[in-house]
C-alpha positions in Angstrom: -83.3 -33.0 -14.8 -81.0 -30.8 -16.2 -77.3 -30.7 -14.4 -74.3 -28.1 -14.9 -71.9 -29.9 -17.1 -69.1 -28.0 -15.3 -69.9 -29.1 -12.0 -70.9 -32.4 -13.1 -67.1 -33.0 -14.5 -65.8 -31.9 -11.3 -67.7 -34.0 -9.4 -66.4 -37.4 -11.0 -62.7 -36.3 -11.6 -60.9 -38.3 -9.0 -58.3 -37.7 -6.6 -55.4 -38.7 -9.4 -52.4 -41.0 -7.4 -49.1 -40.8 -8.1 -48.3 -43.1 -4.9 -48.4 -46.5 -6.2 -48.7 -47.8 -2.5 -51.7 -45.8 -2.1 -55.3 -48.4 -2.1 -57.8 -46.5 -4.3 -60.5 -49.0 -3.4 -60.9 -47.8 0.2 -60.9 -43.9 -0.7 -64.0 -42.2 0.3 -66.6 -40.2 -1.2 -65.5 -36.5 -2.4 -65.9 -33.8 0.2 -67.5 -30.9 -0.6 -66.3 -29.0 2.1 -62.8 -26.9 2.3 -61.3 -29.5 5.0 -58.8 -31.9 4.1 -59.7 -35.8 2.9 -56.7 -37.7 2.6 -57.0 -40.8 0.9 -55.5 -44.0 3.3 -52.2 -45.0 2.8 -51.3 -47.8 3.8 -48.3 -49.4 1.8 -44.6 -49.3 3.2 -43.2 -46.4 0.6 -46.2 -44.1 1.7 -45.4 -44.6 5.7 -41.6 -43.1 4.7 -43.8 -40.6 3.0 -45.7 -39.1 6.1 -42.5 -40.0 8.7 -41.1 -37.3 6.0 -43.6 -35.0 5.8 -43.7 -34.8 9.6 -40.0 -34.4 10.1 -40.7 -31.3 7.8 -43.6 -30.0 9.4 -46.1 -30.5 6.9 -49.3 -32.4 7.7 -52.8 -33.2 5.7 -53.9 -29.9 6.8 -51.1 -27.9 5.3 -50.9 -29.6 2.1 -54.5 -29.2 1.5 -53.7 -24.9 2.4 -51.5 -24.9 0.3 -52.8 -26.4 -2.8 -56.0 -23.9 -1.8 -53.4 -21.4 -1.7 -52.3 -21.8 -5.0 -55.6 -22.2 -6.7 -56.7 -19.0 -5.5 -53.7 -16.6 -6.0 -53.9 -16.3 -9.2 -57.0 -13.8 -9.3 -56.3 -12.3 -6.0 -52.3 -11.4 -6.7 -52.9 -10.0 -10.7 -52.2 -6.2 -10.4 -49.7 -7.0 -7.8 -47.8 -9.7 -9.7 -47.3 -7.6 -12.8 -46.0 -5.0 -11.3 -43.6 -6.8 -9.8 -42.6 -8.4 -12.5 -42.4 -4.8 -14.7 -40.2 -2.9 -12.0 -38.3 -6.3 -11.9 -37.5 -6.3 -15.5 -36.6 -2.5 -15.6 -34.1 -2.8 -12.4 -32.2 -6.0 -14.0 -32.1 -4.6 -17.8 -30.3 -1.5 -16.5 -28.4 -3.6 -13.7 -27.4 -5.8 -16.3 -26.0 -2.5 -18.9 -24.5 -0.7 -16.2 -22.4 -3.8 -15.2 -23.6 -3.6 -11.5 -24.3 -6.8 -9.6 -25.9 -5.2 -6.6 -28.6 -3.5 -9.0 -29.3 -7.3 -10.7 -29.4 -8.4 -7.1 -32.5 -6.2 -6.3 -34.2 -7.1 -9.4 -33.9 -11.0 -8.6 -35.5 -10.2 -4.8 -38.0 -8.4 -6.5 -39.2 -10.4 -9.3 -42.7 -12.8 -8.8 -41.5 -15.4 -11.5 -40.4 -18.2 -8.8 -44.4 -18.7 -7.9 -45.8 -20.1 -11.2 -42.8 -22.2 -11.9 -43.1 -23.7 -8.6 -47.3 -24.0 -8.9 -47.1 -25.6 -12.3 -45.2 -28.4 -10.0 -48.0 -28.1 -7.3 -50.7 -28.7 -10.3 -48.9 -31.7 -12.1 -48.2 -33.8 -8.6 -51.9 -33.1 -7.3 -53.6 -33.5 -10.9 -55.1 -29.9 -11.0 -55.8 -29.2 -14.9 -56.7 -25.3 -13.7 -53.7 -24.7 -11.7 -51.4 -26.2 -14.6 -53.2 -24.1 -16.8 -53.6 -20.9 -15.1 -49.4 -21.4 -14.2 -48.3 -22.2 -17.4 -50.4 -19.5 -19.1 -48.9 -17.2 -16.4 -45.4 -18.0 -17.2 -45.6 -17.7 -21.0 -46.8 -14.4 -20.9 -44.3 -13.4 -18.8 -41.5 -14.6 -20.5 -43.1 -12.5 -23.8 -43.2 -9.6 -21.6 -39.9 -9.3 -20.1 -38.5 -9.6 -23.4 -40.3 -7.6 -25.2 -40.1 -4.6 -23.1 -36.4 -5.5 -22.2 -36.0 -5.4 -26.3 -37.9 -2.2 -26.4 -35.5 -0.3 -23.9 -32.1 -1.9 -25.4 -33.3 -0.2 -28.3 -33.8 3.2 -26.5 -29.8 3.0 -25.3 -27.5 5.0 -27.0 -24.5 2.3 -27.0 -24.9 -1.5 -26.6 -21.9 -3.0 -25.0 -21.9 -6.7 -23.4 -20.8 -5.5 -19.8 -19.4 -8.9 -17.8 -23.3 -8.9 -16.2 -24.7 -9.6 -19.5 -21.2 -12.0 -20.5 -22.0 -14.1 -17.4 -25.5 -15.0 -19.1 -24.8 -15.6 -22.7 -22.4 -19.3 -21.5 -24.5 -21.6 -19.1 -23.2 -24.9 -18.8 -24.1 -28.3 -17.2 -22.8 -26.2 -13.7 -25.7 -23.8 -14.2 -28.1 -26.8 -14.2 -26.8 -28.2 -10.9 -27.2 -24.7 -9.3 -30.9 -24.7 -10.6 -31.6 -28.3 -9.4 -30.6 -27.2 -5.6 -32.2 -24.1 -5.4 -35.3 -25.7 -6.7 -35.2 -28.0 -4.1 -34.6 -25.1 -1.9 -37.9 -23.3 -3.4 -39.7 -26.3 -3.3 -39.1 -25.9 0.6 -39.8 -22.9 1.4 -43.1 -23.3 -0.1 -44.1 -26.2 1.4 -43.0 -24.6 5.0 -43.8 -21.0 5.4 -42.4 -19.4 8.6 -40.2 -16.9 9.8 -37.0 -19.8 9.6 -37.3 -19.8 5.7 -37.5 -15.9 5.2 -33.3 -16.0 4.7 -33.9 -19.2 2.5 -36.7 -18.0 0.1 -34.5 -14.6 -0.6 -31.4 -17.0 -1.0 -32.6 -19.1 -3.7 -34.1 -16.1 -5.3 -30.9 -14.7 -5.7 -29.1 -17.8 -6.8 -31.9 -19.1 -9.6 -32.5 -15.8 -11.0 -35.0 -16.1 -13.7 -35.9 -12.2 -14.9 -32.0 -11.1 -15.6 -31.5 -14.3 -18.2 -34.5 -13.0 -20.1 -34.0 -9.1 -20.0 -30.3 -10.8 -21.8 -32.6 -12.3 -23.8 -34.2 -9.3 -24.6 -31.1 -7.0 -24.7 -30.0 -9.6 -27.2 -32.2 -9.2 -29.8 -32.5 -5.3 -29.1 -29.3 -5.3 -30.0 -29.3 -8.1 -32.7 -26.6 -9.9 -31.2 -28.0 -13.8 -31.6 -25.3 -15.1 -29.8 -26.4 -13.8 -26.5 -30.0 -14.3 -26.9 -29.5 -17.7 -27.6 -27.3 -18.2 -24.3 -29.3 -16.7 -22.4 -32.8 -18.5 -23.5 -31.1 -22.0 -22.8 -30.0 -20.8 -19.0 -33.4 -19.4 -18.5 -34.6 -22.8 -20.6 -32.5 -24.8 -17.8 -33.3 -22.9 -14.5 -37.6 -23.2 -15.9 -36.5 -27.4 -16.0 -34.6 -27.4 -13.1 -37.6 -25.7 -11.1 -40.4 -27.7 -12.3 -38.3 -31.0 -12.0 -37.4 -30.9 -8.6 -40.5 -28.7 -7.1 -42.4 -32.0 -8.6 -39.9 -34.6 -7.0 -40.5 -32.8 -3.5 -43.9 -32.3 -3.9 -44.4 -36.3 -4.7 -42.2 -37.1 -1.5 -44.0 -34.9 0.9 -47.3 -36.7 -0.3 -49.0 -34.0 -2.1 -50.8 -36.5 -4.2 -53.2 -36.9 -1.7 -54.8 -33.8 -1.5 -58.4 -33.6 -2.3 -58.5 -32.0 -5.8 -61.9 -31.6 -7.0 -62.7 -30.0 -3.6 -60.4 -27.3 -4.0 -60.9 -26.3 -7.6 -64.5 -26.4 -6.7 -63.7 -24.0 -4.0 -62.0 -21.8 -6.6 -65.1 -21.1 -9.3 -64.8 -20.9 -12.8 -62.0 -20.3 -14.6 -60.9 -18.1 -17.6 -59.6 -20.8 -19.4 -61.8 -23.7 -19.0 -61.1 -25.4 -22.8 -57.0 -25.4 -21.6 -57.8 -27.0 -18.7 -60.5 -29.3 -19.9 -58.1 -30.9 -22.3 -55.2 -31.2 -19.7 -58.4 -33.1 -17.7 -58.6 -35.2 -20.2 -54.8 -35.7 -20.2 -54.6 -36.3 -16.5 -57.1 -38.4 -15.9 -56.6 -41.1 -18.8 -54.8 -44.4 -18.1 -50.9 -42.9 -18.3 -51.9 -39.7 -17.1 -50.1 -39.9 -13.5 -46.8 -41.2 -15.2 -46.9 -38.6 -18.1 -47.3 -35.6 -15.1 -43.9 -37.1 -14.0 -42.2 -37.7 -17.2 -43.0 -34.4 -18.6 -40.5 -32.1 -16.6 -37.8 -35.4 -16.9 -37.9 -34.9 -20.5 -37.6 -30.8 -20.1 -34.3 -31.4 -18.3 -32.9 -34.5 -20.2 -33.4 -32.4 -23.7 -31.0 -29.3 -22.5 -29.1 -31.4 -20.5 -27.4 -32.3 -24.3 -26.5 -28.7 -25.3 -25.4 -27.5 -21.8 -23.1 -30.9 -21.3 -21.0 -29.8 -24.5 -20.7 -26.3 -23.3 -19.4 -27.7 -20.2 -16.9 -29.7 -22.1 -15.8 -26.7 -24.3 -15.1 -24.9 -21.3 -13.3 -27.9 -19.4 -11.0 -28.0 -22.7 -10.8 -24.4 -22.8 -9.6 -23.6 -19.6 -7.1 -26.8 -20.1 -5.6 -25.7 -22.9 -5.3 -22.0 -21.8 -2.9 -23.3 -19.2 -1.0 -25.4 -21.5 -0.4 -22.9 -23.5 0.3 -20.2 -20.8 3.2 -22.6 -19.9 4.3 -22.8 -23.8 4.5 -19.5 -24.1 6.1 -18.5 -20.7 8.7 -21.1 -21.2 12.1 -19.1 -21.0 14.0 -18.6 -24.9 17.7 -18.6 -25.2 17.4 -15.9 -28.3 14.0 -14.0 -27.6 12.8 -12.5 -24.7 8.9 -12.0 -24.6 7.6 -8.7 -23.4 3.7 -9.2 -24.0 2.1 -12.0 -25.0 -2.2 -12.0 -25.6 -4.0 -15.6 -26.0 -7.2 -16.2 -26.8 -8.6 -20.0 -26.4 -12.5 -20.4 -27.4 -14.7 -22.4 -29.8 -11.7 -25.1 -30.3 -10.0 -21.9 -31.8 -6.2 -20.7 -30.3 -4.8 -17.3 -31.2 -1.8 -15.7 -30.0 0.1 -12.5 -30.3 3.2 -12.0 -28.6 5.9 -8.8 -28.5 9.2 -10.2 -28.3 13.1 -8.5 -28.1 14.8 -10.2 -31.1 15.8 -10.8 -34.1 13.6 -11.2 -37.0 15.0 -14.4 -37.8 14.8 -15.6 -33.7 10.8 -14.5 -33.9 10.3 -16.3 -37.2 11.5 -19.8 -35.1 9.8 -18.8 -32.0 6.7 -18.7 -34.4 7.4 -22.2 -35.7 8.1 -23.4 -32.3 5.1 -22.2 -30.8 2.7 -23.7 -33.5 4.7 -26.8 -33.4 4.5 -27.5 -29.3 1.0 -25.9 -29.0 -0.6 -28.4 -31.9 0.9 -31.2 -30.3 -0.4 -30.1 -27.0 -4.0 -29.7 -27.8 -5.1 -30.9 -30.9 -5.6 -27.2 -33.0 -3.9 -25.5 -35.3 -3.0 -22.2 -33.3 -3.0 -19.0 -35.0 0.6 -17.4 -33.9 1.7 -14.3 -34.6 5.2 -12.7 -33.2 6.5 -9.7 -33.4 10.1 -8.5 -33.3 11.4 -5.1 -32.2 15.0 -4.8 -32.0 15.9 -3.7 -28.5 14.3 -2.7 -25.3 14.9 0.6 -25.3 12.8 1.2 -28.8 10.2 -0.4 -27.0 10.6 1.8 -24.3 10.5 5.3 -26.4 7.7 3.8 -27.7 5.9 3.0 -24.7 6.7 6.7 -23.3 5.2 8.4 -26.5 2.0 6.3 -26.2 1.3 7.3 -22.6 2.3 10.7 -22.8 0.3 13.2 -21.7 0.4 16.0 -24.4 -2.1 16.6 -26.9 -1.3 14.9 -30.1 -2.7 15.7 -33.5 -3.2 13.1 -35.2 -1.8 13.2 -39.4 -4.3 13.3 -42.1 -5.5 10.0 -43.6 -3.4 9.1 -46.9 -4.9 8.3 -50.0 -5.0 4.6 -49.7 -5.8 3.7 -53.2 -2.2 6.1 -54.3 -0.3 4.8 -51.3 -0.9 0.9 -52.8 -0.1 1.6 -56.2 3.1 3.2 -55.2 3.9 0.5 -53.4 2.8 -2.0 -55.7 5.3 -0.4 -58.1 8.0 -0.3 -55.5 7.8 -3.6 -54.4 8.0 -5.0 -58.2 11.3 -3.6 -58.7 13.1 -3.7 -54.8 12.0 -7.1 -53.7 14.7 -9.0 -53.6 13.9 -12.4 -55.1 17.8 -14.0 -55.2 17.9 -13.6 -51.1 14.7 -13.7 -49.7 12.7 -16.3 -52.5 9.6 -15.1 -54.3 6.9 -12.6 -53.3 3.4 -14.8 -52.9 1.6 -11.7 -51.2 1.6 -8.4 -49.6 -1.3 -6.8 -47.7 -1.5 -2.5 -46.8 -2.9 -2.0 -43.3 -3.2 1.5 -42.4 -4.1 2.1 -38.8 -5.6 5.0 -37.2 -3.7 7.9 -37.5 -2.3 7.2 -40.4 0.6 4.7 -40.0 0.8 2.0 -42.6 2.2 -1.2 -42.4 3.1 -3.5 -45.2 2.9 -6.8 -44.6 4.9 -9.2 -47.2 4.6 -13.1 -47.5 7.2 -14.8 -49.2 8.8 -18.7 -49.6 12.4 -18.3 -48.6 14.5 -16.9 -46.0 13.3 -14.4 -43.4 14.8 -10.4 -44.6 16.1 -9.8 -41.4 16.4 -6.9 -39.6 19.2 -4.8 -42.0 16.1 -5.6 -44.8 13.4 -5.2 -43.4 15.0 -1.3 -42.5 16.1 -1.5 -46.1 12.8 -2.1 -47.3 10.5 -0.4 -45.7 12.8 3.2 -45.9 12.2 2.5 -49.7 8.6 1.7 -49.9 7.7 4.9 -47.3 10.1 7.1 -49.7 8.0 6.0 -52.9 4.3 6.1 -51.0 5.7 9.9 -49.3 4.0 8.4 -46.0 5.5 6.7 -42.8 5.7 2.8 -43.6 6.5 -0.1 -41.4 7.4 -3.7 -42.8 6.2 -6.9 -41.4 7.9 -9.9 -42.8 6.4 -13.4 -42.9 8.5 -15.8 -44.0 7.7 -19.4 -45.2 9.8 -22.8 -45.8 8.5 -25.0 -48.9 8.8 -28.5 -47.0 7.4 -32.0 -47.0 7.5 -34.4 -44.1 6.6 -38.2 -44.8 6.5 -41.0 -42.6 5.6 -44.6 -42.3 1.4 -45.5 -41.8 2.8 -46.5 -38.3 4.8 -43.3 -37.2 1.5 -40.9 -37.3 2.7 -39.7 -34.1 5.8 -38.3 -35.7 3.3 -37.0 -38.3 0.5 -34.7 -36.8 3.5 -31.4 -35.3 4.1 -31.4 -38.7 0.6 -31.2 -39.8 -0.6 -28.5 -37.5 3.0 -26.4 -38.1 2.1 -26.3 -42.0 -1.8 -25.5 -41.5 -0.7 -22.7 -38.7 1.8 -21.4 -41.5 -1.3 -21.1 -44.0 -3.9 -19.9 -41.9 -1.5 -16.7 -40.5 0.2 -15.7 -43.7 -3.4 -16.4 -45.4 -1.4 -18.0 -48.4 0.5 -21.1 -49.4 -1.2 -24.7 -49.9 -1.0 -27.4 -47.5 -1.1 -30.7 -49.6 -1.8 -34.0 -47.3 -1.8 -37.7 -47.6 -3.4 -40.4 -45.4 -3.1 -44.1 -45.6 -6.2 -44.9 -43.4 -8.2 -46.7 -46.2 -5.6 -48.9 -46.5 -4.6 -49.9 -43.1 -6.3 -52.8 -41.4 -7.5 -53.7 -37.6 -6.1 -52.5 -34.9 -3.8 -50.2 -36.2 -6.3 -48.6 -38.4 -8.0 -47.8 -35.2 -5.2 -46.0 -33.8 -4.9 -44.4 -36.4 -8.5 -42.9 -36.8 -7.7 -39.8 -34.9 -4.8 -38.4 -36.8 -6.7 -38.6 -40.2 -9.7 -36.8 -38.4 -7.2 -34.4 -36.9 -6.6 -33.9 -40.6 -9.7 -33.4 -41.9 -10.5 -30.5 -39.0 -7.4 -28.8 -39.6 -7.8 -28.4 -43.6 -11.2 -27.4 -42.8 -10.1 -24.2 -41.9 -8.3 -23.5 -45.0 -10.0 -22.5 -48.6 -10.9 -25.5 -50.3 -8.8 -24.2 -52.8 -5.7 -24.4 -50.7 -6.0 -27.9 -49.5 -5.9 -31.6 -50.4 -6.6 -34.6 -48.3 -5.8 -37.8 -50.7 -5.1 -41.0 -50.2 -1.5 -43.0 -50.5 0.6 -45.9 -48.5 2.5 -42.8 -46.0 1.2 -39.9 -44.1 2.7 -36.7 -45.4 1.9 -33.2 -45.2 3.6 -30.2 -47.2 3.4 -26.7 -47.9 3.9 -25.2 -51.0 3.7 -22.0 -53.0 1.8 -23.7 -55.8 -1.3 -25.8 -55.8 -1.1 -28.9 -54.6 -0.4 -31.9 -57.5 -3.4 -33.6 -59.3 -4.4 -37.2 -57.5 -7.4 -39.0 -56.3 -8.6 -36.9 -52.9 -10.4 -38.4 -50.3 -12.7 -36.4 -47.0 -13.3 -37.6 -43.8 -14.8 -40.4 -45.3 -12.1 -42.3 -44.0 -12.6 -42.0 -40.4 -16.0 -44.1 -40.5 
C-alpha cells in the first residue's frame, strides 16, 4: 500500500519539548483536528508556567491560534507584506537624507519586518521546521531588498551628506542592545496578547526597535561608498535581529508554547514552497540535541555581537571622559593668553585641538607645550595641539567684522602655486634667520580659498616672535608678489631621563615630544625602556608606560622613531635621526 511520504513524516514528527518537567510518556496520540492537545505537565517548573501564562491571559487555546496564525500568514499576507515593506523603505531612506525624525518615525510604524523576526522565535520554541523556514527565508529577502533599492535611490541623489538621522545609525553600542532586548520582550507580548490594551504597546516598540531605517543606512552606505556607515549600521540591525529572536524565544518558552500541537498545525497549513529547507531543519529539530540547539542558536547570535558592541561602548565611555577632561584643560584660566575659540575633537583614541588665543607668539608656543603636556597625562594620548596667536582683540575683531559683512566680495584670482613656492623657497634660503631662531627643518605653502597663502616654518630653536614673524612674512609676500601670512612652529631639542622606578615622572615627557612630532610633522622622537630588564613586581608596574610607548611611536613614521632598550627610561626629540642601538617593539610588554 502505497503512503504519501510527506504526510507520513508529519504524522510521526513529535510534539518536540523544551520543558524538561514535561512527562513525554503520558502524551497522547496526535490530533488531527485544528483543536488544541496539550501535552500534561505535571512537574513543579511547568505549574509556574501555566500560573504565568494565566496571569497573562494566554491559555491552550490561544497558543495553539496563534502558532495556526503564524503558519498561515505567510501565503495569505504576501502582496500586502511587500508593499509594506517597499513604501517603508522609501519613507525611511528619504527621512533618514532629509534629517527628519518624524518622517523615520512613519516609516518604523509602517514597516512589516517585526512579524518574521518574532515567528522565527514562535517556530524554534514549538519545533516547526516550516515556520522557521518560511521566516527566515522571509527575512533574508528582505534585508536584500531594502538595501538594494535603498542603494539604488542613494545613487539617484544629487549630494550624499550624513544628516545626524543617518550619524545616529552608523555608532550602536552595548546600550543599543539593551534597548533591543526590552522591546523584544515588549513584541514578544503583544503578540502573545492581542487586544485593544496593546495597540499603544505594539506601535511603541515599533518605534523604539526600528529595523527598516538601520538597513536603508545600510543601503545609503554603500550607495554612497562610505563603508564606515554600512558597517555600523549592519551590526545595529545585526543586534536588534538577536535581540528579537533571543527574547521572543525566552517568552515564548515561559508562556509554555512548547506545548502546542505541531504536526496538527503544519498539517493544517498544506504544502509548502520549500519543503527540502524545512525537511533538513526536521531533521535538525527532531535529533537527540535538537531542543537545546533551538535555544542555543539565538544565545550565540547575541553573545557574538555582544563583543564588537561592548568595545564601542567603551570607546564612547572613554570618549566622552576624556572630552571633559580636556574641556576643563583647556578652559583653565592663563595668566599670559586669553583663549577666544577653542575646537576639540576626541574619537578613535585620537585628541585634536585648535584653539584662537590673544597673545604672544612665544605665550601660544607654551600654552601649546602645556596643553600636550597636562592632556597626555590626563588620558593616555598623544593630543594633536595646535594654537594660534593674534596680537590683540581688536585685529580679531576687524577680522571678524570683514568675514560677516554683508557686501559682495570678489574673491582674487588663484596664484601660480608652483611660482609662488619657488619664490619663497629662494626667499627663505637667504632671510631665515639661523643665528636667532636655530635651523630651518621644514616649511609647508597652504593656500586657501581665495587666494591667501600661509607659510608655515618648522624650526629647532627659539620661537620668532611677533616683530619676526611681521618681519618675515612682509619679505616672503614682497618676493612671491601675493598676500602671505607666517605661521611659526617652534621646537626645543631635549632629552628627559629618569630612573626604571620614576616612569611616572617619564610618560608627560613622552607624549609632549610625540605631540611635538606629530603637529610640526618633523623631528625624531628617540625612546628608551628598561622593561626587559626589570624584575617582579615592579616590572609589572611598569608594563603600561612601555606600552604607552609603543602606541604613541606608532603614530609616527617608522623612520622618525626608536624604541630600544637601556637601564633608564628616556625620551628625546631631535632634529636628526635618532643614534644607532639595539631597538626593541612591544615585545616587551608580554
Amino acid at each position: 500500500m502505497m503512503t504519501n511520504r510527506s504526510d507520513d513524516q508529519q504524522d510521526r514528527h513529535p510534539a518536540t519539548q523544551l520543558d524538561p518537567c514535561v512527562d513525554s510518556s503520558r502524551a497522547g496520540p496526535p490530533s488531527g483536528g485544528p483543536g488544541p492537545r496539550q501535552t500534561p505537565r505535571t512537574g513543579p517548573l511547568s505549574v509556574v508556567r501555566e500560573r504565568l501564562s494565566a496571569i497573562v491571559g494566554v491559555t491552550a487555546e490561544t497558543r495553539q491560534e496563534s502558532a495556526r496564525t503564524m503558519l498561515a500568514r505567510h501565503g495569505r499576507d504576501r502582496f500586502g507584506y511587500w508593499l509594506q515593506l517597499v513604501l517603508a523603505m522609501a519613507i525611511a531612506t528619504y527621512g533618514l537624507v532629509l534629517g527628519s525624525t518624524g518622517v523615520v518615525i512613519g516609516a518604523m510604524l509602517v514597516s512589516p519586518l517585526m512579524g518574521p523576526l518574532i515567528e522565527i522565535g514562535m517556530g524554534l520554541v514549538v519545533g516547526s521546521p516550516i515556520l522557521v523556514a518560511h521566516s527566515l527565508l522571509r527575512t533574508l529577502l528582505s534585508v536584500v531588498v531594502v538595501v538594494v533599492l535603498s542603494a539604488l535611490l542613494t545613487v539617484a541623489l544629487p549630494y550624499h551628506e550624513v544628516t545626524p538621522e543617518i550619524a545616529a545609525r552608523t555608532a550602536p553600542t552595548l546600550l543599543d542592545l539593551y534597548v533591543a532586548c526590552f522591546c523584544a520582550l515588549a513584541a514578544a507580548y503583544t503578540t502573545v496578547r492581542r487586544g485593544s490594551d496593546t495597540v499603544a504597546a505594539a506601535a511603541g516598540t515599533a518605534i523604539s526597535i526600528a529595523l527598516v531605517p538601520p538597513l536603508c543606512v545600510v543601503g545609503w552606505g554603500v550607495g554612497s561608498h562610505n563603508a564606515r556607515v554600512w558597517r555600523g549600521a549592519a551590526l545595529l540591525f545585526t543586534a536588534n535581529f538577536c535581540a528579537i529572536v533571543l527574547f521572543s524565544v525566552a517568552v515564548f518558552v515561559i508562556l509554555a508554547f512548547d506545548t502546542v500541537d505541531v504536526a496538527a498545525l503544519e498539517r493544517e497549513a498544506g504544502q509548502t514552497g520549500i519543503d527540502r529547507l524545512a525537511a533538513r531543519l526536521r531533521r535538525v529539530f527532531g535529533s537527540k540535541y535538537g531542543p537545546a540547539l533551538r535555544l542555543l542558536m539565538p544565545l550565540a547570535l547575541v553573545a557574538a555581537v555582544f563583543v564588537p558592541l561592548r568595545s564601542a561602548l567603551d570607546e564612547v565611555a572613554w570618549s566622552v571622559k576624556t572630552r571633559a577632561g580636556v574641556q576643563r584643560i583647556v578652559e583653565r584660566p592663563r595668566p599670559t593668553v586669553r583663549a577666544v575659540r577653542s575646537a576639540i575633537v576626541v574619537e578613535q583614541h585620537a585628541i585634536t585641538i585648535r584653539m584662537l588665543v590673544v597673545s604672544t607668539s612665544e605665550d601660544a608656543a607654551k600654552l601649546r607645550r602645556d596643553l600636550v603636556e597636562e592632556i597626555a597625562g590626563m588620558s593616555g594620548v598623544a593630543p594633536s595641539v595646535e594654537v594660534i596667536a593674534v596680537p590683540d582683540a581688536d585685529a580679531l575683531r576687524v577680522a571678524t567684522q570683514m568675514l560677516t559683512t554683508t557686501a559682495p566680495i570678489v574673491a582674487p584670482p588663484q596664484p601660480d602655486v608652483t611660482l609662488v613656492e619657488r619664490e619663497i623657497r629662494e626667499e627663505l634660503a637667504g632671510r631665515w634667520p639661523e643665528p636667532a631662531a636655530g635651523k630651518l627643518a621644514a616649511w609647508r605653502l597652504v593656500v586657501e580659498r581665495g587666494g591667501r597663502s600661509t607659510v608655515e616654518v618648522v624650526h629647532f630653536g627659539p620661537p620668532l616672535g611677533a616683530a619676526g614673524e611681521a618681519m618675515l612674512a612682509s619679505s616672503l609676500g614682497a618676493r612671491a608678489r601675493t598676500d602671505v601670512a607666517l605661521r611659526d612652529h617652534a621646537l626645543t631639542e631635549s632629552r628627559v631621563a629618569v630612573a626604571p622606578d620614576r616612569w611616572q615622572e617619564w610618560l608627560p615627557a613622552l607624549h609632549a615630544a610625540v605631540g611635538d612630532a606629530l603637529v610640526a610633522r618633523v623631528g625624531h622622537v628617540c625612546v628608551t625602556s628598561p622593561i626587559d630588564s626589570m624584575k617582579g613586581r615592579a616590572r609589572e608596574q611598569a608594563l603600561p608606560a612601555h606600552e604607552q610607548a609603543v602606541q604613541a611611536l606608532s603614530r609616527l613614521p617608522p623612520d622618525r622613531s626608536k624604541l630600544s632598550q637601556t637601564a633608564e627610561w628616556s625620551v628625546a626629540l631631535s632634529a636628526s635621526p635618532c643614534p644607532a642601538s639595539p631597538a626593541i617593539s612591544d615585545a616587551g610588554a608580554d
